[in-house]
KEKE-3310 file (N, C-alpha, C; in steps of 0.2 Angstrom, whole numbers, plus 5000, padded with zeros to 4 digits):
npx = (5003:5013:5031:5033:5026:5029:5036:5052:5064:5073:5078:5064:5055:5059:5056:5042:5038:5044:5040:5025:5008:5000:4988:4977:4971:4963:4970:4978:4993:4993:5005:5005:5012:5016:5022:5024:5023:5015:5007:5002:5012:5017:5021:5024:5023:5026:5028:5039:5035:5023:5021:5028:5036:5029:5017:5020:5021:5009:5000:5005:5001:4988:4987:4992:4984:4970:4974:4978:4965:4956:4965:4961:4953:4959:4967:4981:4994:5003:5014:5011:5013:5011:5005:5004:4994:4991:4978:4972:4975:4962:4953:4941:4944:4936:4933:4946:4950:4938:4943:4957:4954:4946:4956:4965)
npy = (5055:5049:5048:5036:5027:5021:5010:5007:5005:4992:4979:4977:4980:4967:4957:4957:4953:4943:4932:4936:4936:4936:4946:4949:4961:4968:4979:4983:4975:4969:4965:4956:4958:4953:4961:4965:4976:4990:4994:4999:4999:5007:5002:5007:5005:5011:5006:5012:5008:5014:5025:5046:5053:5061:5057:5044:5049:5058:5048:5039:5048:5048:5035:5034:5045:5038:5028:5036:5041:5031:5022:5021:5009:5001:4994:4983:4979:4977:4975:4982:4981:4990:4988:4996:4994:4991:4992:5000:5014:5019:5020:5029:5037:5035:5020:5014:5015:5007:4996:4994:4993:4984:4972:4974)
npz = (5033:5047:5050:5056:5054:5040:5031:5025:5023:5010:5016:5025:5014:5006:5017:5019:5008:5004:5014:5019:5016:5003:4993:4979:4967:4951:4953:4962:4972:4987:5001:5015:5032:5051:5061:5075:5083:5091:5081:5062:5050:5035:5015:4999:4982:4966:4950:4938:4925:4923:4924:4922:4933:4939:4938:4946:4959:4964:4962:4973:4984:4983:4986:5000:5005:5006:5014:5027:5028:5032:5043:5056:5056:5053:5062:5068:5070:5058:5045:5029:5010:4997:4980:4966:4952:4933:4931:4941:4934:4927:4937:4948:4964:4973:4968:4969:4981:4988:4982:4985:5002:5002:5001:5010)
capx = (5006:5019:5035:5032:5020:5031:5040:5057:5071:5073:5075:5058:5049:5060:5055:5036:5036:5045:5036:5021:5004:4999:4981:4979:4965:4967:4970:4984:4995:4995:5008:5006:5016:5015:5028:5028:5025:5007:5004:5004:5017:5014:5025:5021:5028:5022:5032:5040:5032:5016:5021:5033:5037:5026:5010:5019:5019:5001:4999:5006:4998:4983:4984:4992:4976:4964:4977:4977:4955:4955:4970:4958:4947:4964:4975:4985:5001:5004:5017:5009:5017:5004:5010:5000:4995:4989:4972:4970:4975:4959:4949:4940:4947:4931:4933:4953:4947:4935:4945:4960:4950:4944:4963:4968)
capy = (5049:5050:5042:5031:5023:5021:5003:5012:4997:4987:4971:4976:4977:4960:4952:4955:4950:4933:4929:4938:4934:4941:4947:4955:4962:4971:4987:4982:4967:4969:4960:4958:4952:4953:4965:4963:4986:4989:4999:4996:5002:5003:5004:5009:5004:5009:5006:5015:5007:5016:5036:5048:5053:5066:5053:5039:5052:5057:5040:5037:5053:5046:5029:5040:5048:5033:5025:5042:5041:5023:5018:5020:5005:4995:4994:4973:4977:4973:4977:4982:4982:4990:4989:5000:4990:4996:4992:5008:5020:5022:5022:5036:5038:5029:5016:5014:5016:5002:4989:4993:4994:4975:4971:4976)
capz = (5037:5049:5047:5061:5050:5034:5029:5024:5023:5007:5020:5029:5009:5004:5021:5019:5001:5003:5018:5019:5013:4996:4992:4973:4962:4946:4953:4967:4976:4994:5004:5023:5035:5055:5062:5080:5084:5092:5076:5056:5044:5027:5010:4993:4976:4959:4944:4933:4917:4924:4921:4923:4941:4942:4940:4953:4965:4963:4964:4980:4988:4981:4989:5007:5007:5009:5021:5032:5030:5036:5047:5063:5056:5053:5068:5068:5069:5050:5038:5022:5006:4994:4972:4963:4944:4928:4932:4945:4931:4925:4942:4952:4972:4978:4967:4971:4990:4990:4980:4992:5010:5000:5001:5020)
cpx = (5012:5023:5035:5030:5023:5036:5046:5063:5069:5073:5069:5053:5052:5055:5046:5033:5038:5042:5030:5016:5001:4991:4979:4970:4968:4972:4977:4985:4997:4998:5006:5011:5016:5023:5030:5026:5015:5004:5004:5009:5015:5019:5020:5025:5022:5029:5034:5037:5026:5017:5027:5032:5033:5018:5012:5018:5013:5000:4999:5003:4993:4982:4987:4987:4972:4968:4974:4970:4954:4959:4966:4956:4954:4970:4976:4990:5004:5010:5014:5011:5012:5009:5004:5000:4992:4983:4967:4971:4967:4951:4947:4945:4943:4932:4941:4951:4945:4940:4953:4961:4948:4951:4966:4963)
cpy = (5051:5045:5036:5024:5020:5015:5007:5009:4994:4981:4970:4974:4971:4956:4952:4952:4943:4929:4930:4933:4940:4942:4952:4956:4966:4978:4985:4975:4972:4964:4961:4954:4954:4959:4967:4970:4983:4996:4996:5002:5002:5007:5005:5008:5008:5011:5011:5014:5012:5021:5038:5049:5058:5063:5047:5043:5055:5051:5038:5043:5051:5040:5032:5042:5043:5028:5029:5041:5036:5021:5017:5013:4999:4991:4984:4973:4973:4977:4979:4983:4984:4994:4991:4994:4995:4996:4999:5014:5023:5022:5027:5034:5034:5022:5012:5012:5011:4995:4989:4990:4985:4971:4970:4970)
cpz = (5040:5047:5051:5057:5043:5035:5023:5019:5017:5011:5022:5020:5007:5010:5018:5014:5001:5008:5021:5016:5009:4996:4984:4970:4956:4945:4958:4971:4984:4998:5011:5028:5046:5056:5071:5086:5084:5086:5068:5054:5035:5019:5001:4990:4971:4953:4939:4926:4917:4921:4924:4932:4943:4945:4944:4958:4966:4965:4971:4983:4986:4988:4997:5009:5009:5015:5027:5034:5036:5039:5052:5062:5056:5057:5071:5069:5065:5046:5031:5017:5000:4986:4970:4954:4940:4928:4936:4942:4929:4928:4945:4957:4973:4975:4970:4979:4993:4990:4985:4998:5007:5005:5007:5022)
residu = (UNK:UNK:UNK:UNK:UNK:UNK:UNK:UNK:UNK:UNK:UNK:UNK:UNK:UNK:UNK:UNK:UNK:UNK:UNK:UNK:UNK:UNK:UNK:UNK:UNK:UNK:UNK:UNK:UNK:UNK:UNK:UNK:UNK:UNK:UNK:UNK:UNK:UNK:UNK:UNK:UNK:UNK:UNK:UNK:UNK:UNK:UNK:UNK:UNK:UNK:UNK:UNK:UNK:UNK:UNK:UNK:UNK:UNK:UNK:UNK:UNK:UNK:UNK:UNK:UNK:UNK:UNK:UNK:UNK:UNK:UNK:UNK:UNK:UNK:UNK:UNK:UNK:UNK:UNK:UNK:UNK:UNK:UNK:UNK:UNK:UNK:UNK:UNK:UNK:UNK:UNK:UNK:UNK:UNK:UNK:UNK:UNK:UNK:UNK:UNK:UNK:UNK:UNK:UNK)
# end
């Protein structure tokens, strides 16, 4: 993912969070929020409760990867704010994949 692409700013993750529209399942909350740019953007969180820093960064390289597969099919010029939960710990990729690609 280029950086083009990446939501950076704590303002830009506050603003899409408090005025965005939310979308959850047990596996991930996705915020969106319009952004204005003929492209999307997209942030990633996951918690420290979840694991050490070894397994949030897998994590994020994990959900990157299925961003990177499917952006072509998503292009709205959307902010995406995408929170990893405890529920995608003990998911494949396809299934993570699916319930994501739900979420967008």
């Amino acid at each position: 993912m280029r950086k083009l692409y990446v939501v950076k700013h704590s303002q830009d993750f506050e603003k899409a969070m408090d005025k965005g529209s939310c979308a959850k399942n047990r596996s991930f909350v996705v915020y969106s929020l319009n952004n204005d740019l003929p492209y999307n953007r997209y942030g990633i969180s996951v918690s420290k409760k979840l694991g050490n820093a070894v397994f949030r960064n897998k994590s994020k390289r994990i959900i990157r990867s299925i961003i990177d597969n499917n952006k072509k099919n998503y292009i709205n010029g959307k902010d995406y704010i995408i929170i990893l939960r405890r529920g995608a710990l003990e998911k494949s990729y396809q299934e993570q994949e699916k319930e994501l690609l739900e979420l967008i």
